[in-house]
C-alpha positions as a LaTeX table, in Angstrom:
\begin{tabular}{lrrr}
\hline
Residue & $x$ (\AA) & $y$ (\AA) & $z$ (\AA) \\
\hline
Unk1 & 0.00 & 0.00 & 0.00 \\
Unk2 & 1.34 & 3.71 & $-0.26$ \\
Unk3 & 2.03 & 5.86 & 2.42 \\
Unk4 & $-0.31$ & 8.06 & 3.93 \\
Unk5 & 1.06 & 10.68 & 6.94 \\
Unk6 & $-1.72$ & 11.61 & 9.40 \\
Unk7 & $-1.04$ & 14.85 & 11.60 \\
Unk8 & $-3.99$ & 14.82 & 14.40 \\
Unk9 & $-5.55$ & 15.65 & 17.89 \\
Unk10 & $-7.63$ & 18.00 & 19.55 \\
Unk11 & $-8.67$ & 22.08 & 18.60 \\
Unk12 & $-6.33$ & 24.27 & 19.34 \\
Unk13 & $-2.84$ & 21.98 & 19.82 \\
Unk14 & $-1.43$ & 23.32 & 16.47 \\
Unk15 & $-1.68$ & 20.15 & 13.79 \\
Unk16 & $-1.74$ & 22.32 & 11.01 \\
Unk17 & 1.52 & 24.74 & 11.70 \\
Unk18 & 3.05 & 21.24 & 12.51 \\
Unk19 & 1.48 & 19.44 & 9.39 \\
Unk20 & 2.93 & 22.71 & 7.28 \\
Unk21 & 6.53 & 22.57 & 8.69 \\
Unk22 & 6.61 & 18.80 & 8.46 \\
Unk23 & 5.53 & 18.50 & 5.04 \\
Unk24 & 7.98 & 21.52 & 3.66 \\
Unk25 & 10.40 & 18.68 & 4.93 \\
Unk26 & 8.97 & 16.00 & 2.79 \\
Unk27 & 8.12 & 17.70 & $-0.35$ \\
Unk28 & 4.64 & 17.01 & 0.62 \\
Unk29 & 0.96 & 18.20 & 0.27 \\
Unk30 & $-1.57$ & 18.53 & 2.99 \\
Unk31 & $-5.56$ & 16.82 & 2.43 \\
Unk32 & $-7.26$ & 18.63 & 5.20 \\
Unk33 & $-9.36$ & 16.89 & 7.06 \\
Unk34 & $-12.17$ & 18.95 & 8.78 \\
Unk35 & $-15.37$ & 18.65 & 8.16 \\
Unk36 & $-15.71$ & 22.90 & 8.30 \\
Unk37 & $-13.24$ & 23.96 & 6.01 \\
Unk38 & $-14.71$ & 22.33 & 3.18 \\
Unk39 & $-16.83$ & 25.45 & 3.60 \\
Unk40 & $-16.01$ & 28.65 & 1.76 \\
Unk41 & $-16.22$ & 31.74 & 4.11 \\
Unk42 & $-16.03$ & 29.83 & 6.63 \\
Unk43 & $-12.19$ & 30.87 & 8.12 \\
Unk44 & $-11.50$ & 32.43 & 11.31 \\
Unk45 & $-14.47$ & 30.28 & 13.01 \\
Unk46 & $-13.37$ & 26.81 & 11.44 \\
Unk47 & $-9.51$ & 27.95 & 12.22 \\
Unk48 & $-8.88$ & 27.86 & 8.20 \\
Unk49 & $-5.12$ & 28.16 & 7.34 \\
Unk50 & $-4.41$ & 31.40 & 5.83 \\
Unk51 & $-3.79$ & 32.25 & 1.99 \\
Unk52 & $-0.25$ & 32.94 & 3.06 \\
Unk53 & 0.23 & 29.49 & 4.77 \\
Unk54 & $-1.62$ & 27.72 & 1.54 \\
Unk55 & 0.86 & 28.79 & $-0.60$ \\
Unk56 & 3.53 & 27.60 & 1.52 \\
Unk57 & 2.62 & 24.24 & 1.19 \\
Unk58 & $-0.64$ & 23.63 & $-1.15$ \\
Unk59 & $-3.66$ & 22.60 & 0.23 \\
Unk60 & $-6.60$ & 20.24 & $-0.52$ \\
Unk61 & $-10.33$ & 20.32 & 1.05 \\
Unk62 & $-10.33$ & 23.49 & 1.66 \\
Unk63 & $-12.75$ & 26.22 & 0.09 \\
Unk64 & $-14.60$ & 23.02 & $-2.12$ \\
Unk65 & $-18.15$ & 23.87 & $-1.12$ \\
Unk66 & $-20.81$ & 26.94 & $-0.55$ \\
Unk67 & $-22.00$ & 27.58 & 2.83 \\
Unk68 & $-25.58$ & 25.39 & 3.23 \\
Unk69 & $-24.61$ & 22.64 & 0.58 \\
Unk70 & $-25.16$ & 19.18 & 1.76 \\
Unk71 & $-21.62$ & 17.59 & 2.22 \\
Unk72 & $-21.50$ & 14.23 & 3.72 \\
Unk73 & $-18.49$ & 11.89 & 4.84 \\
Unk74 & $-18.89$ & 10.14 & 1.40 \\
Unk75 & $-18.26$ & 13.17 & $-0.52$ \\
Unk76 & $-14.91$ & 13.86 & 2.21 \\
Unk77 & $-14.05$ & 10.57 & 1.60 \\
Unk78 & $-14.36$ & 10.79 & $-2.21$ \\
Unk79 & $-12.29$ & 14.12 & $-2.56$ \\
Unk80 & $-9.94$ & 13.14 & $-0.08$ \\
Unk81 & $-8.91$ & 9.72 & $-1.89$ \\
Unk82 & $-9.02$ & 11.79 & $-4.87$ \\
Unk83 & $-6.69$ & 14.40 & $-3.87$ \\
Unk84 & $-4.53$ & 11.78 & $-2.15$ \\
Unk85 & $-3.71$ & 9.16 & $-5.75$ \\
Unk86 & $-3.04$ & 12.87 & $-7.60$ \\
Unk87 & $-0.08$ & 13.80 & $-4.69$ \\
Unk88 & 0.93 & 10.64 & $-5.20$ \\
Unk89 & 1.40 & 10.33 & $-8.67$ \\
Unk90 & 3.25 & 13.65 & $-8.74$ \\
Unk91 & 5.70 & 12.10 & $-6.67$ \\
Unk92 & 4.95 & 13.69 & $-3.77$ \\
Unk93 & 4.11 & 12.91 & $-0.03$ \\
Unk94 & 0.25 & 13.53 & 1.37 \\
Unk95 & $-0.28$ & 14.83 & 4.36 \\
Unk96 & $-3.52$ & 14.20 & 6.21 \\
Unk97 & $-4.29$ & 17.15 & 9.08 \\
Unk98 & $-7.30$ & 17.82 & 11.10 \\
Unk99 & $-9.00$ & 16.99 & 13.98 \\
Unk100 & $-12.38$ & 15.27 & 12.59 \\
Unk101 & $-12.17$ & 12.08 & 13.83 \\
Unk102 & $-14.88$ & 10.46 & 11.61 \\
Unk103 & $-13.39$ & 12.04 & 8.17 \\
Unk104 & $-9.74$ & 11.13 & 9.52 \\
Unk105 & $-11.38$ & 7.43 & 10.03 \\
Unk106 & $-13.01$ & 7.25 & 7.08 \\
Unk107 & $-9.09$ & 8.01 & 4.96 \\
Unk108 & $-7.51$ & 5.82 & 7.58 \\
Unk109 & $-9.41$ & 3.14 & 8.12 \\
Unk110 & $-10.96$ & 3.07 & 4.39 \\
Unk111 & $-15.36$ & 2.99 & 5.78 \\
Unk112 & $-16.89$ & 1.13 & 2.68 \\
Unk113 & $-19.62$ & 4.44 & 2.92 \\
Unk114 & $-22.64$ & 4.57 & 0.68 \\
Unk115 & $-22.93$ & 7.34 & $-2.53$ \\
Unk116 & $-27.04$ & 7.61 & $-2.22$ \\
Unk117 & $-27.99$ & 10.97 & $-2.23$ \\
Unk118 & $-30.48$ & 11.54 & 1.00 \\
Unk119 & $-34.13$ & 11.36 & 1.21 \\
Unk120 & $-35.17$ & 15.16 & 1.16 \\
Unk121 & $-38.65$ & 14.11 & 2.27 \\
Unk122 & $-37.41$ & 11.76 & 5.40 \\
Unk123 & $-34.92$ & 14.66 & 6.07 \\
Unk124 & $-37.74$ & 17.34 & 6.57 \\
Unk125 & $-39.97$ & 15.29 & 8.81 \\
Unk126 & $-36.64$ & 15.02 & 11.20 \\
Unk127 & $-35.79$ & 18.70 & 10.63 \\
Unk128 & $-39.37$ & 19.05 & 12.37 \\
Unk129 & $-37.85$ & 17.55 & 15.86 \\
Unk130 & $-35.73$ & 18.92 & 18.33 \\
Unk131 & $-32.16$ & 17.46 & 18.77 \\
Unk132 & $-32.98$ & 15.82 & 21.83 \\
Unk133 & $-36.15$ & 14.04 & 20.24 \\
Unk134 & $-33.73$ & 12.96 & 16.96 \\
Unk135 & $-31.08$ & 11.23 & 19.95 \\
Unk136 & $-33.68$ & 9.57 & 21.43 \\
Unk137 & $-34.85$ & 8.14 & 18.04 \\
Unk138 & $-31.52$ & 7.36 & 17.29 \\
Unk139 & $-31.13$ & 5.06 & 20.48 \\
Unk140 & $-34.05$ & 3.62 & 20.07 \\
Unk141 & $-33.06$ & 2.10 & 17.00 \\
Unk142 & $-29.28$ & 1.44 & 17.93 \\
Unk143 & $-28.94$ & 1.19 & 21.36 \\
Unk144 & $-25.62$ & 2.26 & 22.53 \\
Unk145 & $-24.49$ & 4.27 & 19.65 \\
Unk146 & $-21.36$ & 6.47 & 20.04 \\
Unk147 & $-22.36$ & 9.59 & 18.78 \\
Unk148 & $-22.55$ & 13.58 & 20.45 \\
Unk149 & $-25.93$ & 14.11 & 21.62 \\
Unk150 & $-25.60$ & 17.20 & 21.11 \\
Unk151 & $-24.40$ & 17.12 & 17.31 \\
Unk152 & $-27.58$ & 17.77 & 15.44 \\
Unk153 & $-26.24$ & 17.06 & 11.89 \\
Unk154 & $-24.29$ & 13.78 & 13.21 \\
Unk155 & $-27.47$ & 12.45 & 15.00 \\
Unk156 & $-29.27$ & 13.46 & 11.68 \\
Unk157 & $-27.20$ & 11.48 & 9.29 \\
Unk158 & $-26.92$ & 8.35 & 10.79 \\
Unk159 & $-31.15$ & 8.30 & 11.24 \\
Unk160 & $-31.09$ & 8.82 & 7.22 \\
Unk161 & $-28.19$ & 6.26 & 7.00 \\
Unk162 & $-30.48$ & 3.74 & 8.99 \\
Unk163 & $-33.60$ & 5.00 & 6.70 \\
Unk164 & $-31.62$ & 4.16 & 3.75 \\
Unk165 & $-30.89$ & 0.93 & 4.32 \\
Unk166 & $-27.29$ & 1.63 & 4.84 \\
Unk167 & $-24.66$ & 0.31 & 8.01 \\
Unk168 & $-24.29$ & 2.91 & 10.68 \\
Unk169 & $-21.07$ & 1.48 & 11.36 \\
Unk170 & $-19.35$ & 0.90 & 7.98 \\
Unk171 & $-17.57$ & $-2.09$ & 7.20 \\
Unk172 & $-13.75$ & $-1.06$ & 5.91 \\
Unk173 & $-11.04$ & $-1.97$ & 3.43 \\
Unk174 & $-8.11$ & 0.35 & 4.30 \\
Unk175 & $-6.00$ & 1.93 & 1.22 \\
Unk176 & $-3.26$ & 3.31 & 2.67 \\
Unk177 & $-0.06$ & 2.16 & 5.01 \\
Unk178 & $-0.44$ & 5.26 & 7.47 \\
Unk179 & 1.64 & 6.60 & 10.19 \\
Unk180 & $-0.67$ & 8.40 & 12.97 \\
Unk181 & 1.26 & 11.35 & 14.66 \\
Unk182 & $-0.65$ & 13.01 & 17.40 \\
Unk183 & $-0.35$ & 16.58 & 18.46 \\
Unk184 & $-1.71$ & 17.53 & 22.02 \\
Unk185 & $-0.64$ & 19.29 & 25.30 \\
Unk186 & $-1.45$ & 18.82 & 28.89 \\
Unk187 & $-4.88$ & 19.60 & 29.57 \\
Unk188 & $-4.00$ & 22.99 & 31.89 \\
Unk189 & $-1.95$ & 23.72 & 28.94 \\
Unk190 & $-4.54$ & 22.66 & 26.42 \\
Unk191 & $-7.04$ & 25.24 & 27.95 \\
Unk192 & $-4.80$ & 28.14 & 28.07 \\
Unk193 & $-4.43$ & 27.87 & 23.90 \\
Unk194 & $-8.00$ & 27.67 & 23.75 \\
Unk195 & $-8.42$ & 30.56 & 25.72 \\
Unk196 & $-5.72$ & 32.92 & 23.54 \\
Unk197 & $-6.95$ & 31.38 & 20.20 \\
Unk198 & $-10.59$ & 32.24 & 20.63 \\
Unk199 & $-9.14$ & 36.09 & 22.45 \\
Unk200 & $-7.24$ & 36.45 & 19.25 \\
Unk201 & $-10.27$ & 35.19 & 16.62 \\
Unk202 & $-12.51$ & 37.40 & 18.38 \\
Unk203 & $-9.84$ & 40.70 & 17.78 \\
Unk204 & $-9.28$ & 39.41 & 13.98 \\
Unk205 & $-13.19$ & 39.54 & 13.28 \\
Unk206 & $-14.97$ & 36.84 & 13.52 \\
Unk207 & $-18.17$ & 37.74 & 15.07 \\
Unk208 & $-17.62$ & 40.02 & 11.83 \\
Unk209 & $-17.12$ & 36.95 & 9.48 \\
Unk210 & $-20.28$ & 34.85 & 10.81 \\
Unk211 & $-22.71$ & 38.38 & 10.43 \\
Unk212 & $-21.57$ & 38.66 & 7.13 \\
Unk213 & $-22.36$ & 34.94 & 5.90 \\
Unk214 & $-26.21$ & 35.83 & 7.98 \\
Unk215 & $-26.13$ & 38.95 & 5.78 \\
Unk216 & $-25.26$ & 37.05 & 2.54 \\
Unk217 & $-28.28$ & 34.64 & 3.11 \\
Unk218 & $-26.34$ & 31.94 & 4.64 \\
Unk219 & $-29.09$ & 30.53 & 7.16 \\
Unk220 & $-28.97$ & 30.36 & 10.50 \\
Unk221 & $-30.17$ & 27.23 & 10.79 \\
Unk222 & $-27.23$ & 25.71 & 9.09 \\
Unk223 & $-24.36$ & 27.91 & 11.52 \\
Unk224 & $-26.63$ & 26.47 & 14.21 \\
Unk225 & $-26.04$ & 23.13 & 13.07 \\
Unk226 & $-22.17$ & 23.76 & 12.73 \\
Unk227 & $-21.70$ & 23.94 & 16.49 \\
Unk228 & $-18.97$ & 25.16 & 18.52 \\
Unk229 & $-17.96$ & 29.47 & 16.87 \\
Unk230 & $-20.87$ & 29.24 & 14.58 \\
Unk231 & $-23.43$ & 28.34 & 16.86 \\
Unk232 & $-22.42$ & 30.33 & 19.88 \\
Unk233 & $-21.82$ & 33.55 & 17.60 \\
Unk234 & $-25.13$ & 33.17 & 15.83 \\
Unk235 & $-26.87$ & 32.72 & 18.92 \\
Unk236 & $-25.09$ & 36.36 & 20.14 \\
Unk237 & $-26.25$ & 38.28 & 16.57 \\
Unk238 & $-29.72$ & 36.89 & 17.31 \\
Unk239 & $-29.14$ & 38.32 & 21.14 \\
Unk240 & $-30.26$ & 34.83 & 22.49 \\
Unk241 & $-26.73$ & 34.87 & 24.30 \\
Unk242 & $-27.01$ & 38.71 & 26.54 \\
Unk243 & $-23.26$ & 40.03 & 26.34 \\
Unk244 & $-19.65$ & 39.44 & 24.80 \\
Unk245 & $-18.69$ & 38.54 & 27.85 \\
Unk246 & $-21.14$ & 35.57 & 28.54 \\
Unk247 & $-20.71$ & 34.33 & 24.70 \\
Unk248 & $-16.60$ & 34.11 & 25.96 \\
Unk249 & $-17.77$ & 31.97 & 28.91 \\
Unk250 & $-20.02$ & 29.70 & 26.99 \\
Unk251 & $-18.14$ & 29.07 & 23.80 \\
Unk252 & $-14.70$ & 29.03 & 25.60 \\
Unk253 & $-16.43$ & 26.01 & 27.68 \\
Unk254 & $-17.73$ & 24.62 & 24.43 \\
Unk255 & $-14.70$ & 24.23 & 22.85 \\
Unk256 & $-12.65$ & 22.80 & 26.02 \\
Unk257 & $-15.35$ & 19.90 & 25.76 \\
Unk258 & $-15.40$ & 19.99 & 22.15 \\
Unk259 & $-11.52$ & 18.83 & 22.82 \\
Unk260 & $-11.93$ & 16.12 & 25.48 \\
Unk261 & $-14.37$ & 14.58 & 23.36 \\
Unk262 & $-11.75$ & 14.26 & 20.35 \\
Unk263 & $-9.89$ & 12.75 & 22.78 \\
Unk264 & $-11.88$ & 9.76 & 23.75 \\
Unk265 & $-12.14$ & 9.66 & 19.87 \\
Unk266 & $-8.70$ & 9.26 & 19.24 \\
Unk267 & $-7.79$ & 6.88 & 22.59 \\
Unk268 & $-9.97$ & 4.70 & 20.50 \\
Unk269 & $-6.96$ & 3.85 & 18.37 \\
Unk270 & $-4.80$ & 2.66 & 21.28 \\
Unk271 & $-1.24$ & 2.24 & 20.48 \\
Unk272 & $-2.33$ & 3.28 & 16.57 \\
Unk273 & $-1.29$ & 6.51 & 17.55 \\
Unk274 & 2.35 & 8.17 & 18.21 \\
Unk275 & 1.61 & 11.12 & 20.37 \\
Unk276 & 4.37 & 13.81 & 20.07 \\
Unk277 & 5.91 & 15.24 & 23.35 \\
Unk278 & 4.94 & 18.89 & 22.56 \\
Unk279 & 7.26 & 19.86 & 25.29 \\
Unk280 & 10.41 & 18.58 & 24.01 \\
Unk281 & 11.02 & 18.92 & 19.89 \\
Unk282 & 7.76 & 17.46 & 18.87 \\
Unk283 & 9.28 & 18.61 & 15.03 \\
Unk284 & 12.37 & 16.50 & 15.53 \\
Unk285 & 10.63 & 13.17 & 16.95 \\
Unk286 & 8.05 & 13.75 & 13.98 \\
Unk287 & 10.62 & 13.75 & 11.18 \\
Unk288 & 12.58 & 10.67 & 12.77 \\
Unk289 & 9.06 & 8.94 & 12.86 \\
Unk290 & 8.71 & 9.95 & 8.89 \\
Unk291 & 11.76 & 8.91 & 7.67 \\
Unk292 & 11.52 & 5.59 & 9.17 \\
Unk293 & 8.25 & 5.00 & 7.55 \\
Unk294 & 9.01 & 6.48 & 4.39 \\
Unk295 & 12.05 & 4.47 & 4.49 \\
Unk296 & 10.43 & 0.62 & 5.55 \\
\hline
\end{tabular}
């Protein structure tokens, strides 16, 4: 099988200024793999790498879709494999970063995922229920199911999945010999670059960013349903959260639970995974780990 490099771990730890520096070592390419930068317009929020840091290294998945398309793991699995055969046959080495543990699963682990284009009909009688009501469906036909409660559009899909006829867990045929490298920090740590990152999106605009998609027709439904900056941003525009300072509280707290829940993801993986010491030369024990495995 080629050889697939996977740069992951939680918001916030810095995968893709690692991912960029690593792959200017090995004349590679990065296949981003989040499932909100497929979005355009959708930067500061989704923590987009810059124009400046795309052409440092070039990019794939980002900027592929309009804000409100439908855009499924099967279509992130498509483009990604996609993107992945054309670095390779230019010689060069892919780079898979992000932090979306079911998109990174589906590269990784190669999910045999269905193509069928969703029932709009089935989708509008669930759009009539409240998230709670759609989990409690869910579990009531699969008992037990790991999935966020709280993730509308997750809990959504795997109903219409089930509707369809299709697995909710998808059987797999992996493509790729991959080398896991994961990028996180001590939790204390961990919550003090939360804490700066979202200070320093706020100065750089992007309550700014998420009024202008609202003013350009983007619907609110579908930030909502993006969770996390979107969500917590729309719901201060629409003055359902009182004062900057509250939205801080709340979304800072969001997005420290966002990360311990891509955490239990990823422990999932066991021993799969080669977590970096971030307080040593994480850069150095990467590109030792790299060569080997280019090398075997």
């Amino acid at each position: 099988m080629e050889k697939l490099i996977v740069i992951l771990g939680t918001t916030a730890a810095g995968k893709s200024d690692i991912g960029i520096r690593l792959a200017q070592k090995f004349n590679g390419e990065i296949i981003s793999a989040d499932s909100r930068q497929v979005f355009r317009g959708l930067d500061l929020g989704s923590g987009k790498v810059t124009k400046e840091e795309q052409q440092m290294v070039p990019h794939h998945l980002i900027d592929v879709c309009e804000p409100g398309d439908f855009f499924s793991m099967a279509d992130f699995q498509k483009l990604g494999y996609a993107a992945i055969e054309d670095v390779l046959q230019r010689g060069k080495t892919p780079f898979l970063v992000g932090g979306t543990g079911l998109y990174v699963d589906a590269i990784t682990q190669g999910y045999q995922l269905s193509d069928k284009m969703p029932d709009l009909a089935y989708r509008a009688e669930l759009e009539k229920l409240t998230t709670p009501e759609l989990y409690a469906m869910l579990m009531e036909k699969l008992p037990g199911y790991q999935v966020d409660a709280k993730n509308r559009n997750r809990v959504m899909r795997v109903l219409e999945k089930l509707h369809d006829g299709d697995d909710a867990i998808p059987s797999r045929s992996a493509r790729y010999d991959c080398l896991l490298l994961g990028v996180n920090w001590e939790r204390e740590v961990l919550k003090k670059r939360i804490d700066e990152r979202l200070e320093k999106r706020f100065r750089m605009g992007m309550i700014d960013e998420i009024r202008g998609l609202m003013d350009k027709g983007v619907s609110t439904e579908f930030l909502l349903g993006l969770g996390l900056e979107y969500r917590y941003i729309t719901q201060y525009i629409l003055g359902d959260i009182p004062s900057m300072e509250k939205l801080t509280e709340e979304l800072g707290n969001a997005i420290k639970r966002f990360a311990r829940r891509q955490m239990t993801w990823f422990r999932r993986h066991g021993d799969d995974i080669h977590w970096l010491d971030m307080t040593c030369d994480p850069d150095g024990e990467a590109e030792a780990l790299i060569r080997a495995f280019l090398q075997k």
